[in-house]
N, C-alpha and C positions, 0 to 999 in steps of 0.2 A: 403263976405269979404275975404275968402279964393283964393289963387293964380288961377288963369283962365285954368292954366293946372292940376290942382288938378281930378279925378278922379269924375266919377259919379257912382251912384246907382239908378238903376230903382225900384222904391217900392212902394210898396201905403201908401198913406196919408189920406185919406178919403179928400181930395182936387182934383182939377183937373187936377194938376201937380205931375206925380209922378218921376219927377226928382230930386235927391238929393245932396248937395256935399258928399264924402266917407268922408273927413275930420267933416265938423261940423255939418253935417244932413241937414241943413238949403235947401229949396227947390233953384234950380236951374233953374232960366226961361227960355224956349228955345231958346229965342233971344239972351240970351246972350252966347252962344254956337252956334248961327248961323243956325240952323235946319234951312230946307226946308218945304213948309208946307206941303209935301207929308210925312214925316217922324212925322211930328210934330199928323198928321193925325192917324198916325201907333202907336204911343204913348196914344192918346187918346182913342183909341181901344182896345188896351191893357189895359189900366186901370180900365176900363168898364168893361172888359171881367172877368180879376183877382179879383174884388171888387167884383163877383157875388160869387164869391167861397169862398171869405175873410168873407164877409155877413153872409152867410151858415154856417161857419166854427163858427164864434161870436156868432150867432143865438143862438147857445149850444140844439138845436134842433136835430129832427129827421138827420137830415143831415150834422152832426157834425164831425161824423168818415169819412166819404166818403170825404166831404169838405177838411180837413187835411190830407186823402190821396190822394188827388188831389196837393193839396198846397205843397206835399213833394214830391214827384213823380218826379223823374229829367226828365221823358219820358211821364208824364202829357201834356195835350195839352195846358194847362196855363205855364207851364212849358216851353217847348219847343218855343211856342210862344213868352213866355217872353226871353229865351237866344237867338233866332233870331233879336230880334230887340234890346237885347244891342250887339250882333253884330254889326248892321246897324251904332247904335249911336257911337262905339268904333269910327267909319269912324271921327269923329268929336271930340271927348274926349273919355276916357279908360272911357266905362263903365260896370256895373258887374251888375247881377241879386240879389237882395237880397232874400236873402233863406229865407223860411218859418220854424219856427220852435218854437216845442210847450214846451219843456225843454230850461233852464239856459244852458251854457258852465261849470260852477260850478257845476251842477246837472250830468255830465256826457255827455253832446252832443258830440259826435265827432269830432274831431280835424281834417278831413279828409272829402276831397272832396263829396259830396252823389253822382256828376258824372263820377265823374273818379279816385276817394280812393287814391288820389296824398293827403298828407299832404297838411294843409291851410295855408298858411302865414301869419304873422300879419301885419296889418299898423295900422295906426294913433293909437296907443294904447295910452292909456291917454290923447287925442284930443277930442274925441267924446264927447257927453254929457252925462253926471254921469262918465267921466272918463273911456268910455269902447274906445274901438276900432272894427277893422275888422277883421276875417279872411276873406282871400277871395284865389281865385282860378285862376290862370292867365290863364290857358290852357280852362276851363270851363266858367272863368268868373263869377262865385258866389262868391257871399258876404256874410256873417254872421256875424250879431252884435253880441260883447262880451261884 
C-alpha cells in the first residue's frame, strides 16, 4: 500500500521473501520492483545463507555467541554479502541492509553507524509497526529498527 518509491530493507522473515517496505514492514514482491531473475536469484541466496546464522543465533545453543558475532560484524561475510546486494537492489529502489541487533535503542544500542560511526538518521518514525521507525545509514546502507 505504501508509495512504489518508498524504500526497501533486505531482512529475514523466516519466508522466502526477504524484501521489505522501510515504511510499514509489509513484504515487498520482486515483481513489483521489476528485479531480474538474475538478482531475484542473488536475493534467494542470501536468505538461505543469513537464515543459517539467524537459526544458530535462536537455537540459544552452542553457537549462539559466534552466530551474533557473525550477525553484527559489518566485515562478516553475511554481512558483506548482505550490503553487496542492497547495493545491486539500490539499482531499482533505495535499499538498506537491516542490522542485527540483540539490545532495544532504549536499552542503550548505538545511535551510530557499526560501519562507518557516521550518526544514523531517522525515517518513518511513528509509521512502522508498534509506532517505531528506522535508523539507517545512507553512506553504509544499514537499517536499524527502533
Amino acid at each position: 500500500v505504501c508509495d512504489s518509491a518508498t524504500s526497501i530493507v533486505l531482512q529475514p522473515h523466516f519466508s522466502p521473501n526477504p524484501l521489505s517496505c522501510a515504511r510499514c514492514n509489509l513484504e515487498v514482491p520482486p515483481e513489483r520492483i521489476g528485479l531480474d531473475a538474475a538478482i531475484v536469484e542473488s536475493v534467494a541466496t542470501w536468505r538461505r545463507f543469513h537464515e543459517a546464522f539467524y537459526v544458530l543465533w535462536l537455537d540459544s545453543g552452542e553457537f549462539e555467541d559466534w552466530a551474533a558475532d557473525q550477525l553484527s560484524d559489518p566485515v562478516s561475510p553475511v554481512n558483506r554479502r548482505g550490503l553487496a546486494l542492497a547495493r545491486q537492489l539500490s539499482k531499482w529502489r533505495r535499499c538498506y541492509l537491516w542490522w542485527f541487533q540483540i539490545e532495544d535503542i532504549e536499552e542503550g544500542t548505538s545511535t551510530v553507524c557499526p560501519g562507518c560511526a557516521l550518526p544514523l538518521e531517522p525515517r518513518f518514525t511513528g509509521e512502522r509497526p508498534q509506532g517505531g521507525g528506522l535508523l539507517d545509514c545512507e553512506t553504509c546502507l544499514l537499517a536499524i529498527a527502533v
